[in-house]
N, CA, C and O atoms as a GROMACS GRO file, in nm:
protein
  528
    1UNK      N    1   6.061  10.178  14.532
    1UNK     CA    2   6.108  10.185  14.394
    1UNK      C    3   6.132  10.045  14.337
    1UNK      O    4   6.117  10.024  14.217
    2UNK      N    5   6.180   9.921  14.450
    2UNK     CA    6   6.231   9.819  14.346
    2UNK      C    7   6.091   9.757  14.343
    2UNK      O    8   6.082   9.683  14.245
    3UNK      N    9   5.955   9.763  14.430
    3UNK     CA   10   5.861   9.732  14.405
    3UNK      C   11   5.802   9.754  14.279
    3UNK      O   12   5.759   9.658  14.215
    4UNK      N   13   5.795   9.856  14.240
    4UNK     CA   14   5.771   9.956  14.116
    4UNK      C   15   5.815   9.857  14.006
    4UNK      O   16   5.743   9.781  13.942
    5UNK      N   17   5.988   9.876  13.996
    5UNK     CA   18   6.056   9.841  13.895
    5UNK      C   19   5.989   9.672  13.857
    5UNK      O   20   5.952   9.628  13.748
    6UNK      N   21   5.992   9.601  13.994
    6UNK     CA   22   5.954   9.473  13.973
    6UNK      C   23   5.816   9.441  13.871
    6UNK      O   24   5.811   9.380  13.765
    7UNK      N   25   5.692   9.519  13.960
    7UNK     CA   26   5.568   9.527  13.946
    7UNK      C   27   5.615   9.557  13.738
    7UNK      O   28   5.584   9.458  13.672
    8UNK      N   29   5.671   9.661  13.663
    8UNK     CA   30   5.665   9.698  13.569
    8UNK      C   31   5.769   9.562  13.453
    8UNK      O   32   5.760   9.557  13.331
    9UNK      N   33   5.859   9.468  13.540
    9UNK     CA   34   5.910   9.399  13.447
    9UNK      C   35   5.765   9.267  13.452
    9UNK      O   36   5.731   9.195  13.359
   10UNK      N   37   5.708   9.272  13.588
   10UNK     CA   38   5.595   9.131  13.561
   10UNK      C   39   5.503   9.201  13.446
   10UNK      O   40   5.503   9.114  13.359
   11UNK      N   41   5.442   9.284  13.409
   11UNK     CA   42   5.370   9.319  13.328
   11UNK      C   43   5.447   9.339  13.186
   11UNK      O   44   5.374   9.338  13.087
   12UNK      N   45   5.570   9.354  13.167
   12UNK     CA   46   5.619   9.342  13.069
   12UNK      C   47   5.606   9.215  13.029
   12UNK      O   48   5.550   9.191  12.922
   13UNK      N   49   5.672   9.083  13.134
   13UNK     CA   50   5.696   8.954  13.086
   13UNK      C   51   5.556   8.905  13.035
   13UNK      O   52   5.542   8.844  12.929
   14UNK      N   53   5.442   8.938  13.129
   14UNK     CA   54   5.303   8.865  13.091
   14UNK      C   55   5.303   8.897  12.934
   14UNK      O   56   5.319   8.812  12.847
   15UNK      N   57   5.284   9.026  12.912
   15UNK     CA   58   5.235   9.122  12.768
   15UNK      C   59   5.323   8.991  12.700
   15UNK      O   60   5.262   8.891  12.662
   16UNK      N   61   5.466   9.000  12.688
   16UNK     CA   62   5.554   8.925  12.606
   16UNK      C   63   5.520   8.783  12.593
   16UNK      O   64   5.505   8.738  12.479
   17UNK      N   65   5.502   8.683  12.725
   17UNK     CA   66   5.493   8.535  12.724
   17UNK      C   67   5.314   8.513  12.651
   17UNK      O   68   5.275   8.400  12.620
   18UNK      N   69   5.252   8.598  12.639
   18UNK     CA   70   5.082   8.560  12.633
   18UNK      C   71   5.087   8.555  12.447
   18UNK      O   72   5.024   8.475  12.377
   19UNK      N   73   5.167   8.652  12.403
   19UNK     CA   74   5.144   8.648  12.257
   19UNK      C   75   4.996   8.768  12.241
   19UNK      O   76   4.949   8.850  12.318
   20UNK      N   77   4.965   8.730  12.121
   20UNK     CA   78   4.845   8.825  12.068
   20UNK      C   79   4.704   8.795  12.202
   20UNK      O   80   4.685   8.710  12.289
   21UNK      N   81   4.649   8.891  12.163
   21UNK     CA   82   4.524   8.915  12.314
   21UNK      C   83   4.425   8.851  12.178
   21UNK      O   84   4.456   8.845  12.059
   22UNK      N   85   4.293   8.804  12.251
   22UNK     CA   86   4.206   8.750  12.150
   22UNK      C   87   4.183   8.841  12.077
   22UNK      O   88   4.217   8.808  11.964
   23UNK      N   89   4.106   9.028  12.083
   23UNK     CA   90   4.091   9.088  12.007
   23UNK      C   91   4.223   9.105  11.896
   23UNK      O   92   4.199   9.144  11.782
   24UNK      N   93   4.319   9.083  11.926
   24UNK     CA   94   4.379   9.034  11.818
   24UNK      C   95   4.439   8.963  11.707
   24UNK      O   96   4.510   8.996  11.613
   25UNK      N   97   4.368   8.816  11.765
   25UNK     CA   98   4.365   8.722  11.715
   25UNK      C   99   4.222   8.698  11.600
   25UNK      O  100   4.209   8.633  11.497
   26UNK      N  101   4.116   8.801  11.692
   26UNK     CA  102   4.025   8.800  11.585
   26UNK      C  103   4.042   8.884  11.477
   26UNK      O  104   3.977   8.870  11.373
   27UNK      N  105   4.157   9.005  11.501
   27UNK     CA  106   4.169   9.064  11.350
   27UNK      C  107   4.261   9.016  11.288
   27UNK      O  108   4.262   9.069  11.176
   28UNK      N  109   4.373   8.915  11.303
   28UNK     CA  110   4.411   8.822  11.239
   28UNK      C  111   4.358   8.767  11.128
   28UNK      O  112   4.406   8.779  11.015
   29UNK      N  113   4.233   8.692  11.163
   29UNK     CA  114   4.185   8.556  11.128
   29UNK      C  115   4.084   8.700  11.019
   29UNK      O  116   4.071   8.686  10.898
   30UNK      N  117   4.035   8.807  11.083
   30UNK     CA  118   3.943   8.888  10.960
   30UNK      C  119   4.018   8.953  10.860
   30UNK      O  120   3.982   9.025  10.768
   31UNK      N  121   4.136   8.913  10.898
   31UNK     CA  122   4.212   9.005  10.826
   31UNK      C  123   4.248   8.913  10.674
   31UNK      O  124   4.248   8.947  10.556
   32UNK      N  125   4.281   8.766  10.756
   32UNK     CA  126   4.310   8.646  10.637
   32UNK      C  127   4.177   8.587  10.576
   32UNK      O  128   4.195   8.495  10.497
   33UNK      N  129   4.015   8.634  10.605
   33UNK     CA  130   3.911   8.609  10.519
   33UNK      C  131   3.905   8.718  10.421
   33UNK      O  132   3.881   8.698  10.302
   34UNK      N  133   3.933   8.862  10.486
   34UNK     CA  134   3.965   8.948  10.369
   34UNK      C  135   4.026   8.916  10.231
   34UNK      O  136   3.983   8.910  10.116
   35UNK      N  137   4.165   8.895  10.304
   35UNK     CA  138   4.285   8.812  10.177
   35UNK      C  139   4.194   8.752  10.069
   35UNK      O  140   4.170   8.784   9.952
   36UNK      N  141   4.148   8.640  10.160
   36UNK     CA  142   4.091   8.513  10.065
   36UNK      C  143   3.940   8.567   9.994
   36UNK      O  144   3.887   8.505   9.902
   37UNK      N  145   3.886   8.683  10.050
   37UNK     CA  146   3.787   8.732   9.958
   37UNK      C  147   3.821   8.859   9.820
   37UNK      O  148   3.754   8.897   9.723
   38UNK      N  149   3.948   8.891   9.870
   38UNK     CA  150   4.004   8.956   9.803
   38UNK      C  151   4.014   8.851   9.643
   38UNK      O  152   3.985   8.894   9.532
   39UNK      N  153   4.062   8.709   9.675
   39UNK     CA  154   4.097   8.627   9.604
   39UNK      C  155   3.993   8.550   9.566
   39UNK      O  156   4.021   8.436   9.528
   40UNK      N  157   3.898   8.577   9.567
   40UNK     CA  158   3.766   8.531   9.498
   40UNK      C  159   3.735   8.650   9.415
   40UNK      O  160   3.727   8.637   9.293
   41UNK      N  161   3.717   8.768   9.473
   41UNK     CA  162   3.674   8.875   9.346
   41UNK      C  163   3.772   8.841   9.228
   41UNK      O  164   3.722   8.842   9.115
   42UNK      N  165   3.880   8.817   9.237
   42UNK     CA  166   3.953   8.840   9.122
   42UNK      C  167   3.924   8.709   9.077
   42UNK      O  168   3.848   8.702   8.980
   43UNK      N  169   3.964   8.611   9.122
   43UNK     CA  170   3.889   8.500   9.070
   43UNK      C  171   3.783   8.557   8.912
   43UNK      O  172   3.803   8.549   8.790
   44UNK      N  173   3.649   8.624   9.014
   44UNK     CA  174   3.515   8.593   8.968
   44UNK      C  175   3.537   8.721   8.867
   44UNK      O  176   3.456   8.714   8.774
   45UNK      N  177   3.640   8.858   8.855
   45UNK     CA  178   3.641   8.896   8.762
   45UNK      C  179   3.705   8.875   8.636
   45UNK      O  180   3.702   8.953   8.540
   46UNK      N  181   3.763   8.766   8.642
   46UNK     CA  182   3.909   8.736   8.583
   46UNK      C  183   3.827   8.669   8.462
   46UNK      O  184   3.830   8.695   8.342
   47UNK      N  185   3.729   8.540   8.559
   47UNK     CA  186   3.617   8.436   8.478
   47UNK      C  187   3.504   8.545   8.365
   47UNK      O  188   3.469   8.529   8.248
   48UNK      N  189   3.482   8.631   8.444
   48UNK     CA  190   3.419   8.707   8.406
   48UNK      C  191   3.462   8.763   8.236
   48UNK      O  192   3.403   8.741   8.130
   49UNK      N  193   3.587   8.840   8.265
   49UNK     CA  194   3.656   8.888   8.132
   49UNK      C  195   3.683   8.766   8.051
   49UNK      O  196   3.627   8.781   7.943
   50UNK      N  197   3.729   8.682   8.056
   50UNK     CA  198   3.739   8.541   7.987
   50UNK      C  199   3.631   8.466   7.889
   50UNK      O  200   3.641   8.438   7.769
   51UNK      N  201   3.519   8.442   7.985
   51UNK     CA  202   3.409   8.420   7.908
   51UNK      C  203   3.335   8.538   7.818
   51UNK      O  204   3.245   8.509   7.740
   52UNK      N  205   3.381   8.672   7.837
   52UNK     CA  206   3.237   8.733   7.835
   52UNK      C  207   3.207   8.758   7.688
   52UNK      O  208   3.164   8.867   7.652
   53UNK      N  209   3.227   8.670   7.614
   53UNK     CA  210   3.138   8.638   7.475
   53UNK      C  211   3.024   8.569   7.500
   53UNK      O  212   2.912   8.602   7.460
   54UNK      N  213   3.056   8.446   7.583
   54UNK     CA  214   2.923   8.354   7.642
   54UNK      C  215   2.843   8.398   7.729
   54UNK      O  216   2.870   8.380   7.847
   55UNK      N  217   2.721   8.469   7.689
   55UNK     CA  218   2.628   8.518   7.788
   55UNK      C  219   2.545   8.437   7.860
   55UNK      O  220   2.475   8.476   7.953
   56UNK      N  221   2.554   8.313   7.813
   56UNK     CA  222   2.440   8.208   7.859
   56UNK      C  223   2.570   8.123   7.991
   56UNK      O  224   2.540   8.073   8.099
   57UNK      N  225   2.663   8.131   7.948
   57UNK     CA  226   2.777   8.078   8.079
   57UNK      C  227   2.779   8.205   8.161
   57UNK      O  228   2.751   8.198   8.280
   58UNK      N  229   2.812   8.321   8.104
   58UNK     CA  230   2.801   8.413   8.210
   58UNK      C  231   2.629   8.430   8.308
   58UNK      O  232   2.616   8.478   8.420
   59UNK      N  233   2.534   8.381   8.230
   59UNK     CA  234   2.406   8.440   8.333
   59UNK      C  235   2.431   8.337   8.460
   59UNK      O  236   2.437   8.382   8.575
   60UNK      N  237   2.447   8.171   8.428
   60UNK     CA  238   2.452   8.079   8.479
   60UNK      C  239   2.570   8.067   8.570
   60UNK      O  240   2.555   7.998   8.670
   61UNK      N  241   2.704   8.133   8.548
   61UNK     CA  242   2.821   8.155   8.665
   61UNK      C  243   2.773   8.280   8.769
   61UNK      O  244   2.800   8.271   8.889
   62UNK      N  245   2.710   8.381   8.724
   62UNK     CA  246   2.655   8.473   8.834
   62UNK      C  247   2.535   8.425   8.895
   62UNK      O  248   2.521   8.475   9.007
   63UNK      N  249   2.439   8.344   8.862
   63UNK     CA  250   2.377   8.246   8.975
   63UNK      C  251   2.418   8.174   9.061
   63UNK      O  252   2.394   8.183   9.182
   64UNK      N  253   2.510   8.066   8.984
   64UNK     CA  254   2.562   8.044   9.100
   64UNK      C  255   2.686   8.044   9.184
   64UNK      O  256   2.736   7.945   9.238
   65UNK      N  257   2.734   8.184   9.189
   65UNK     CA  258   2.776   8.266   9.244
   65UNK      C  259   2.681   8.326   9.362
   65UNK      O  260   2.746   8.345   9.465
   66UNK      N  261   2.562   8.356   9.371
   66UNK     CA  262   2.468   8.454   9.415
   66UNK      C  263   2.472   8.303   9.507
   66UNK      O  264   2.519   8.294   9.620
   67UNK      N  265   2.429   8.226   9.453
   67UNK     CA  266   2.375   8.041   9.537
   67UNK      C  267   2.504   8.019   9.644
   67UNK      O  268   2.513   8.009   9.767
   68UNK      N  269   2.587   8.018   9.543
   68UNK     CA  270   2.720   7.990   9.670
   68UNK      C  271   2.723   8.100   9.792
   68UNK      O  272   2.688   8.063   9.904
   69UNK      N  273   2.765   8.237   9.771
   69UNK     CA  274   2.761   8.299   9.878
   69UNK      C  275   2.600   8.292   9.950
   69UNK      O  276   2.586   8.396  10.014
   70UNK      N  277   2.521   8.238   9.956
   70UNK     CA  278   2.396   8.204  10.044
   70UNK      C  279   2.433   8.044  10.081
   70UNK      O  280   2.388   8.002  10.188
   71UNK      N  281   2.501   7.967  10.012
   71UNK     CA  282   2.564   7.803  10.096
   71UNK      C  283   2.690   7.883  10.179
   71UNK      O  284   2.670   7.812  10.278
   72UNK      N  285   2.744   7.925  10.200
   72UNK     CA  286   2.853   7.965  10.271
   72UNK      C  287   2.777   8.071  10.369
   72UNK      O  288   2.830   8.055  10.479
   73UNK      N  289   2.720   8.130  10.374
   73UNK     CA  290   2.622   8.188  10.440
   73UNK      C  291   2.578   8.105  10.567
   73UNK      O  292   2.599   8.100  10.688
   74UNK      N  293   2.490   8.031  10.451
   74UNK     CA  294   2.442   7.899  10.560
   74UNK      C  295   2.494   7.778  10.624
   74UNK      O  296   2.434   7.688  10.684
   75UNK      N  297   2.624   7.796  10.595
   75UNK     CA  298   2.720   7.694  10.621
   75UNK      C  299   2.788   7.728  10.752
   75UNK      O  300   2.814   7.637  10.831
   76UNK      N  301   2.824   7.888  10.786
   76UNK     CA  302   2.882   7.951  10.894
   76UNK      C  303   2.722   7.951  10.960
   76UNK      O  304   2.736   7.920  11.078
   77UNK      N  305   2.620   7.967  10.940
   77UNK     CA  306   2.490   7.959  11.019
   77UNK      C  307   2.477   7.805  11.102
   77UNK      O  308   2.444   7.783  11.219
   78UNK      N  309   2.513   7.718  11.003
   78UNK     CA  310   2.512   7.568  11.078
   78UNK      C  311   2.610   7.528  11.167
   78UNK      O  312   2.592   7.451  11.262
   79UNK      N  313   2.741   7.596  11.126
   79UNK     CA  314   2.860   7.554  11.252
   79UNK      C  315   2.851   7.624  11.355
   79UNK      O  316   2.875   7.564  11.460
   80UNK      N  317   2.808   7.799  11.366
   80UNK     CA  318   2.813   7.839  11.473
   80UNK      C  319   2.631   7.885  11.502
   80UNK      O  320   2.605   8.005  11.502
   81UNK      N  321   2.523   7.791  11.524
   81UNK     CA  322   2.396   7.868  11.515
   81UNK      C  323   2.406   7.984  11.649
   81UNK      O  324   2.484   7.989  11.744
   82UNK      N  325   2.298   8.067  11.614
   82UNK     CA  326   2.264   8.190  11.654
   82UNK      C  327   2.194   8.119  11.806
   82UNK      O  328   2.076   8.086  11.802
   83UNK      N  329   2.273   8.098  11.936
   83UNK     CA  330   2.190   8.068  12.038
   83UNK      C  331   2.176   8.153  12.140
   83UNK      O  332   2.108   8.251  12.112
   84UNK      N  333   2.231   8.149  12.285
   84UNK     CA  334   2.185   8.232  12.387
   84UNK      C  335   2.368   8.364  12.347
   84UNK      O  336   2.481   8.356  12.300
   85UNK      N  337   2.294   8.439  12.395
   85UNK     CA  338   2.447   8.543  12.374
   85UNK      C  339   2.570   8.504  12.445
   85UNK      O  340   2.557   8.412  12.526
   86UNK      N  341   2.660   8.545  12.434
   86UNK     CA  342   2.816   8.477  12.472
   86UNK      C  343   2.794   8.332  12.439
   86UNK      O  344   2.911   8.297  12.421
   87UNK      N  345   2.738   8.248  12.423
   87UNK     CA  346   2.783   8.101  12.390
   87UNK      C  347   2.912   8.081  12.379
   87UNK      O  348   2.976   8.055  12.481
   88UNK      N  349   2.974   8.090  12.253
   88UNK     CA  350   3.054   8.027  12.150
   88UNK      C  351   3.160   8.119  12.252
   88UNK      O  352   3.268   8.060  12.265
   89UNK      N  353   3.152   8.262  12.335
   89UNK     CA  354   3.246   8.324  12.367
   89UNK      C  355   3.359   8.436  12.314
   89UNK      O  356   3.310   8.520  12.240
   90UNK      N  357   3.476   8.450  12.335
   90UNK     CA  358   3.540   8.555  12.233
   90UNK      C  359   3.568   8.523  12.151
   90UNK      O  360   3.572   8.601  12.056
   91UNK      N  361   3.606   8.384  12.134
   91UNK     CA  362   3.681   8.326  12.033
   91UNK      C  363   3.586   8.315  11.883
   91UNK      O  364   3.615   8.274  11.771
   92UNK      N  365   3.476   8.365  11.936
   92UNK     CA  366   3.346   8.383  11.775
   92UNK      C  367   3.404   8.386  11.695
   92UNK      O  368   3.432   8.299  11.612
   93UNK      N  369   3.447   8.538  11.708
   93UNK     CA  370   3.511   8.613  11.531
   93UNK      C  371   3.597   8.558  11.472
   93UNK      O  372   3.592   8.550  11.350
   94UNK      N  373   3.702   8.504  11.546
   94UNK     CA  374   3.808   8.387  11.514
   94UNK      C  375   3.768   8.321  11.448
   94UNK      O  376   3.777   8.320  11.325
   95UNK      N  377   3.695   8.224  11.540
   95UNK     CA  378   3.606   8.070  11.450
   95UNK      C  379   3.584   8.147  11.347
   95UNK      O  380   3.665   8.135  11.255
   96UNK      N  381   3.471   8.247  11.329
   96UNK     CA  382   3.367   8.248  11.230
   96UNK      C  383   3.463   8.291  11.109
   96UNK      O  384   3.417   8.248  11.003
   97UNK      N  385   3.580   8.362  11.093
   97UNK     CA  386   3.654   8.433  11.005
   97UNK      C  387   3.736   8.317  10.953
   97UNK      O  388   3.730   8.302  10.831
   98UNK      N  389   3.806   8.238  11.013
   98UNK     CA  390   3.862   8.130  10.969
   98UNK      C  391   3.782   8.025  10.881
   98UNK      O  392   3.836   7.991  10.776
   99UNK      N  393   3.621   7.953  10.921
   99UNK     CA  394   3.564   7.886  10.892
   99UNK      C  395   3.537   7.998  10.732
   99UNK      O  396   3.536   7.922  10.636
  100UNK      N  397   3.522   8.109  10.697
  100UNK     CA  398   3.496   8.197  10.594
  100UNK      C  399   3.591   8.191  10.487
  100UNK      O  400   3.574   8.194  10.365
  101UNK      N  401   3.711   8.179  10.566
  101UNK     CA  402   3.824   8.218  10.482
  101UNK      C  403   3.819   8.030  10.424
  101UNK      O  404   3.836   8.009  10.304
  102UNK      N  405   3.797   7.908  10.521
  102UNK     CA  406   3.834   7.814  10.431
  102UNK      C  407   3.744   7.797  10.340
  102UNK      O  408   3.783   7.762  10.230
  103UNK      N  409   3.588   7.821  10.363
  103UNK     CA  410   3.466   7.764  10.263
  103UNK      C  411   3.543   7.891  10.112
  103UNK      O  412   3.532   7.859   9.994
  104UNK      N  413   3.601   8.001  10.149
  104UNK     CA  414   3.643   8.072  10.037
  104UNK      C  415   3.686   8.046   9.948
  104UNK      O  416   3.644   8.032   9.833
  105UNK      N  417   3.833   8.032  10.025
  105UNK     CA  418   3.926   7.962   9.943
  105UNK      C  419   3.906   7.825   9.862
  105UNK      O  420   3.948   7.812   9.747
  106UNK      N  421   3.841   7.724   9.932
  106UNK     CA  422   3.776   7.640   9.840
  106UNK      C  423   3.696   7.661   9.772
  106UNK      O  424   3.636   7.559   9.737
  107UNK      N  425   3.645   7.790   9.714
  107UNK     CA  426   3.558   7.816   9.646
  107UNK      C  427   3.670   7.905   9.519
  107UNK      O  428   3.665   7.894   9.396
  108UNK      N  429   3.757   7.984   9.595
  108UNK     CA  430   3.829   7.965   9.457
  108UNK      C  431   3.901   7.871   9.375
  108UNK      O  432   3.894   7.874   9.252
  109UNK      N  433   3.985   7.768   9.452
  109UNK     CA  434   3.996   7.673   9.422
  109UNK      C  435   3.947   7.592   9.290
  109UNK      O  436   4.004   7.534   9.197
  110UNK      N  437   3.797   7.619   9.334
  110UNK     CA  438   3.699   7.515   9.252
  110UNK      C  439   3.658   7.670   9.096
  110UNK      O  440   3.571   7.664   9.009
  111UNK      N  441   3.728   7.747   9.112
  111UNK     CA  442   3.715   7.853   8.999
  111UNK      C  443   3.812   7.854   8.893
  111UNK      O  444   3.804   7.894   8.777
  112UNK      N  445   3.903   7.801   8.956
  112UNK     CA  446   4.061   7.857   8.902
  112UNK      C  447   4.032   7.743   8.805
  112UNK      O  448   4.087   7.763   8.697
  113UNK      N  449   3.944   7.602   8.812
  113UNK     CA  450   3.953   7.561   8.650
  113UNK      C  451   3.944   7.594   8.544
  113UNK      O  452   3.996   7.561   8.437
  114UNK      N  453   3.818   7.717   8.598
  114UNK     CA  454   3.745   7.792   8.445
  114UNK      C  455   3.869   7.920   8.387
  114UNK      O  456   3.887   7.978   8.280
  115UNK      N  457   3.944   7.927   8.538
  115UNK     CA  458   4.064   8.048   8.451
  115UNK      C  459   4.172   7.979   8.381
  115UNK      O  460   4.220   8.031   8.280
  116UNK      N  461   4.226   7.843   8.433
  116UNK     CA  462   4.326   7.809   8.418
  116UNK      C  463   4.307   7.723   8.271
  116UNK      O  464   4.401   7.714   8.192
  117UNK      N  465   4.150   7.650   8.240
  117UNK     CA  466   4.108   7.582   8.160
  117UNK      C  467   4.154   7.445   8.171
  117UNK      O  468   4.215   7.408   8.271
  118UNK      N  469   4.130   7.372   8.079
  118UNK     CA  470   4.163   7.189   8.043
  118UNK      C  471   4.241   7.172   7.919
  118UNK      O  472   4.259   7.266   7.842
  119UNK      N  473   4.282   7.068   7.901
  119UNK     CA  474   4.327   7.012   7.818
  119UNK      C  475   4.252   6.964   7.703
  119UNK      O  476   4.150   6.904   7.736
  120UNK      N  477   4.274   6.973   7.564
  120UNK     CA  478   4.221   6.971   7.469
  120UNK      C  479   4.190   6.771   7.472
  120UNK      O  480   4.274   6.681   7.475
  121UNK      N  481   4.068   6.763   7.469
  121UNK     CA  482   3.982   6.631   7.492
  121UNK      C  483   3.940   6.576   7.603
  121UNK      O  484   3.937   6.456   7.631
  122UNK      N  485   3.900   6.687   7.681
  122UNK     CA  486   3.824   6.619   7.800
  122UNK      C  487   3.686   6.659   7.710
  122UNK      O  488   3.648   6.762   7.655
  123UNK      N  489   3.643   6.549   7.723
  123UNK     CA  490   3.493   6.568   7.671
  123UNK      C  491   3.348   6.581   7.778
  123UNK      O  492   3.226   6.579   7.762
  124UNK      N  493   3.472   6.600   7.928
  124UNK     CA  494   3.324   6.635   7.994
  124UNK      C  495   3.386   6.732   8.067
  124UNK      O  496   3.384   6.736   8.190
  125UNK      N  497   3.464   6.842   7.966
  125UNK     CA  498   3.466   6.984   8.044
  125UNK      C  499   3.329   7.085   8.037
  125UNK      O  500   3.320   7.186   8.106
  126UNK      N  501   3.254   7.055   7.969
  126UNK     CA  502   3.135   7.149   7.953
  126UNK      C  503   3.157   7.301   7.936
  126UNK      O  504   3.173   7.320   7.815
  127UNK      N  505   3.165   7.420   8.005
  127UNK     CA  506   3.151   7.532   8.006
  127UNK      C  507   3.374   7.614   8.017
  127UNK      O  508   3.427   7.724   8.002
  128UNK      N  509   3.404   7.519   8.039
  128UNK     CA  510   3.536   7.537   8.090
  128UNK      C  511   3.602   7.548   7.954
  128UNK      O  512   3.555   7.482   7.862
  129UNK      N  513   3.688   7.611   7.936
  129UNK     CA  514   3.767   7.654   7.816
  129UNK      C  515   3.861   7.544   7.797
  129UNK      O  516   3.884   7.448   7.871
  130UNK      N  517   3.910   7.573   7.689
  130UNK     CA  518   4.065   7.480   7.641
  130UNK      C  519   4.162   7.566   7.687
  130UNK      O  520   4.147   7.686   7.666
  131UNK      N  521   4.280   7.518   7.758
  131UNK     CA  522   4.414   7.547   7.733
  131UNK      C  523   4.452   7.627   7.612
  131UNK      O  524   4.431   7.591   7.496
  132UNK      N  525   4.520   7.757   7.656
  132UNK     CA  526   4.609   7.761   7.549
  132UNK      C  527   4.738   7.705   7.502
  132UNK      O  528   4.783   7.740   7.393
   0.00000   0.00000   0.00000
């Protein structure tokens, strides 16, 4: 019995001292590219409702939109290329979800000008609105 009892507190302590198991570390990290794609749609619908008098800014923001998600595409293609199977190991989905979530987020980042707009006299805002 105290074998038992023992045997059941070492498997407790491991579970406790190890923290999250990788499969859960990779739904972590998919869980926070979600977030951050969550935060690009709205982004891109937000731009969307804003402009949508300008059809000639809107054809030209959904290009390259279509362009960006194929550079981010190919961007997770260049950090982790496609080589012999297991390479990269468990830690893939991790990497690959994290590296997603940052090219994202810097991609909303680089959006939030057209929601947030400029200041009245930048003369090389181009397509970007004025401040209200």
């Amino acid at each position: 019995m105290k074998k038992l009892f023992l045997f059941l507190v070492l498997i407790l302590l491991k579970t406790l001292s190890f923290g999250q198991t990788q499969m859960q570390m990779n739904q972590t990290a998919a869980n926070a590219y979600k977030k951050a794609d969550k935060e690009l749609n709205v982004a891109y619908k937000t731009i969307l409702n804003l402009y949508k008098t300008d059809s000639v800014f809107i054809q030209s923001f959904k290009e390259s939109q279509r362009i960006w998600v194929k550079f981010r595409d190919a961007e997770l293609k260049m950090k982790y290329p496609e080589t012999e199977p297991g390479f990269y190991g468990s830690v893939l989905p991790m990497c690959q979800s994290d590296y997603l979530e940052k090219l994202t987020l810097d991609r909303v980042k680089t959006l939030q000008i057209w929601i947030k707009g400029v200041e009245e006299g930048d003369v090389c805002s181009g397509s970007i609105r004025i401040k209200d």
